[in-house]
C-alpha positions as CSV (number, residue, x, y, z in Angstrom):
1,X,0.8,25.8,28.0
2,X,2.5,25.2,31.2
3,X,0.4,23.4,33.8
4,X,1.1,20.8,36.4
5,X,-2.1,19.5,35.8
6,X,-5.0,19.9,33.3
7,X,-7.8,16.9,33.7
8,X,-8.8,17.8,30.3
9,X,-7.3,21.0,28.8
10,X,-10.4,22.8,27.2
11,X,-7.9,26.2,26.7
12,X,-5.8,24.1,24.5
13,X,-8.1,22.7,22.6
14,X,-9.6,25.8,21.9
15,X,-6.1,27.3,20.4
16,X,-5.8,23.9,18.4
17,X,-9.4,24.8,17.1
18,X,-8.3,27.9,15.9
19,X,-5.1,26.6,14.1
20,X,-2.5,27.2,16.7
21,X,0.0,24.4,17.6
22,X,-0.1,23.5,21.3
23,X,3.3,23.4,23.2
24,X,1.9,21.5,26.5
25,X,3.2,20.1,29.5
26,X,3.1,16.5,29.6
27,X,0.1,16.1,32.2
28,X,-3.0,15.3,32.5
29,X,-5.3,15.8,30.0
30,X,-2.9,17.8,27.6
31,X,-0.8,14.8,27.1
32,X,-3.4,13.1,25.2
33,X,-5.0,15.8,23.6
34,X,-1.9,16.8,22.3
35,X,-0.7,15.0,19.4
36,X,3.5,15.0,19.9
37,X,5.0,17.0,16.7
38,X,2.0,16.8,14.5
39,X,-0.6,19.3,16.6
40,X,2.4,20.5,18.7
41,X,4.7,19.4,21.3
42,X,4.9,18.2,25.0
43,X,7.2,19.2,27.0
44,X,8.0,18.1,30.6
45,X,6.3,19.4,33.2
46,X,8.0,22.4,35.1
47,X,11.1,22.6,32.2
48,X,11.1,26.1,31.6
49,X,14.2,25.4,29.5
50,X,12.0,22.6,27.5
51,X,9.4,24.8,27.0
52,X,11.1,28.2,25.5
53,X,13.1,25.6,23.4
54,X,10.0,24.9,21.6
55,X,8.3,27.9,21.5
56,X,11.8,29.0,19.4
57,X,11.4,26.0,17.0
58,X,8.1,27.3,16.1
59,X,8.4,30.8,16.1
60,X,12.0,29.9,13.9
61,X,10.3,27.4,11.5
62,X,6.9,29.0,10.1
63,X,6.6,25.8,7.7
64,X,6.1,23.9,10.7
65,X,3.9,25.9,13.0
66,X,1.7,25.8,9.8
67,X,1.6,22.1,9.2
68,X,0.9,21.5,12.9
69,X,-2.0,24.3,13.4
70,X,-3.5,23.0,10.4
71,X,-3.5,19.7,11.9
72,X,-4.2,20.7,15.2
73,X,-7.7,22.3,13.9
74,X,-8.6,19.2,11.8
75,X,-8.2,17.2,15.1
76,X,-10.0,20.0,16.9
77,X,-12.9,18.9,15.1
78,X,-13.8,15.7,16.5
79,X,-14.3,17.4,19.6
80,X,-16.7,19.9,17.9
81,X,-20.5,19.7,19.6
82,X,-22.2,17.7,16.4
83,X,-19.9,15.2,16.3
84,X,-20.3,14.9,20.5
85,X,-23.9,14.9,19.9
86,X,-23.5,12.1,17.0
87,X,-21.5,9.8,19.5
88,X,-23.9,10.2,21.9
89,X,-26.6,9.5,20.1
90,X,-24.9,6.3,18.5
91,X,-24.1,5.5,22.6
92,X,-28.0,6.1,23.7
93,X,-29.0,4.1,20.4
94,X,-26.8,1.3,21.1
95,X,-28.2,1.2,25.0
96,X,-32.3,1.0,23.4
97,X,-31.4,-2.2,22.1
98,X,-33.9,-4.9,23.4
99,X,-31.5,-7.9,25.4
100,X,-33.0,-10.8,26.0
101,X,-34.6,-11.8,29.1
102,X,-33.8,-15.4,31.0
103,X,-37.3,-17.5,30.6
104,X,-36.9,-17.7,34.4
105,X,-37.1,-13.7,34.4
106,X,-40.1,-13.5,32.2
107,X,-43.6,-13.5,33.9
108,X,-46.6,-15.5,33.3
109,X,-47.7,-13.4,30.9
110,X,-45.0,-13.3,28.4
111,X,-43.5,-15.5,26.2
């Protein structure tokens, strides 16, 4: 995935979601979301040379493209929507909780 810039990189994540290994430039979002040699590989932005050098690893070592798509769709999965959902529920919950008020905040009436 060649890019100069991704802010989050929603094409690769889907490919790592479907047990490909991502070979990404080393920008933006992709450098995070890509997991160097265990969901696939950065590579420096605008390095052909980098880039078809990977691609060759892969496509020359099966065993490996395997070991990283099958990690690269375990990882996938944290971004999957029930486990957003879950964090953001666990966020919301964590924002409900009651904080206590200075006694110079409260009003007359409460105590």
């Amino acid at each position: 995935m060649p890019s100069h810039y991704e802010s989050f990189g929603m094409v690769a994540l889907e490919a790592m979601a479907m047990g490909t290994p991502v070979i990404a430039s080393e920008v933006g979002g992709l450098a995070h979301l890509v997991q160097h040699g265990q969901t696939g590989y950065h590579v420096p932005s605008r390095d052909p040379e980098a880039l078809a050098a990977r691609i060759f690893e892969l496509l020359s070592n099966p065993q490996c493209a395997d070991f990283m798509g099958q990690n690269a769709r375990e990882y996938a999965k944290i971004y999957a929507w029930p486990h957003i959902v879950e964090e953001m529920l666990f966020t919301y919950e964590g924002l409900k909780q009651p904080t206590m008020a200075n006694e110079s905040e409260l009003c007359g009436f409460c105590y």
